[in-house]
N, C-alpha and C positions, 0 to 999 in steps of 0.2 A: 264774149259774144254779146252785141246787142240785145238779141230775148232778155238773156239772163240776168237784168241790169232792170231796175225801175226808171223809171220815165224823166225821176227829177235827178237819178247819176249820170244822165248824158246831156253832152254840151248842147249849146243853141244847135251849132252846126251838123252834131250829129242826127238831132231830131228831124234837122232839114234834110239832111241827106235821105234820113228814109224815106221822105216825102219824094226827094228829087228821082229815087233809084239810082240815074246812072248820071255822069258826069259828061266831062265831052273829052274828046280826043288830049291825050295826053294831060289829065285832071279825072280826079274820081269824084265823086259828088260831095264828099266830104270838104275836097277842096274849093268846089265848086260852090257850097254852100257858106264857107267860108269867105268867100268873095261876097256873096250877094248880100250877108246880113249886114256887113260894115255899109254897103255900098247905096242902100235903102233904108238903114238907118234901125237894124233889128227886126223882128217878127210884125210890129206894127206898121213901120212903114212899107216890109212887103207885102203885105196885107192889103196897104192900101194904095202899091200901087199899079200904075195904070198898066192897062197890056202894051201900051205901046214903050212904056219905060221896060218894061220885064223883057220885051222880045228882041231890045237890042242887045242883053245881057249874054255873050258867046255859049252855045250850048243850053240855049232857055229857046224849047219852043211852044207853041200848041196846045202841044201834048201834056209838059209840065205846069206851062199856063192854069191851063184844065182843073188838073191834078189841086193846084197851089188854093185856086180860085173857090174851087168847090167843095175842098175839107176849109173848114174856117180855124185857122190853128190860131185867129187871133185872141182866146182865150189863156195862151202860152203868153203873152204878152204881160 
């Protein structure tokens, strides 16, 4: 289980996931996060990028925008 694991036993993607909650239709957020860190280049460049690059990412809205934008996890970097 997640809880039971400290913070530096899980991967990039898993951290992301938690962040993400939930994935999109047929992808769990694991995989979903799995896409986005190669795709932006790790924690940094999602960090830094823009909404309009994030909101064409399938199952990235808003809401996770939101979420992404306003925990700073670029310290994870």
């Amino acid at each position: 289980m997640l809880l039971d694991k400290e913070p530096e036993a899980l991967s990039d993607a898993a951290l992301l996931a938690i962040l993400l909650r939930t994935g999109r239709q047929g992808q769990d957020a694991v995989a979903l996060a799995r896409e986005m860190l190669p795709k932006f280049g790790g924690y940094r460049g999602l960090m830094s990028a823009t909404y309009e690059d994030l909101i064409k990412t399938k199952g990235i809205g808003k809401a996770k925008i939101g979420k992404q934008k306003g925990l700073n996890i670029g310290h994870l970097c």
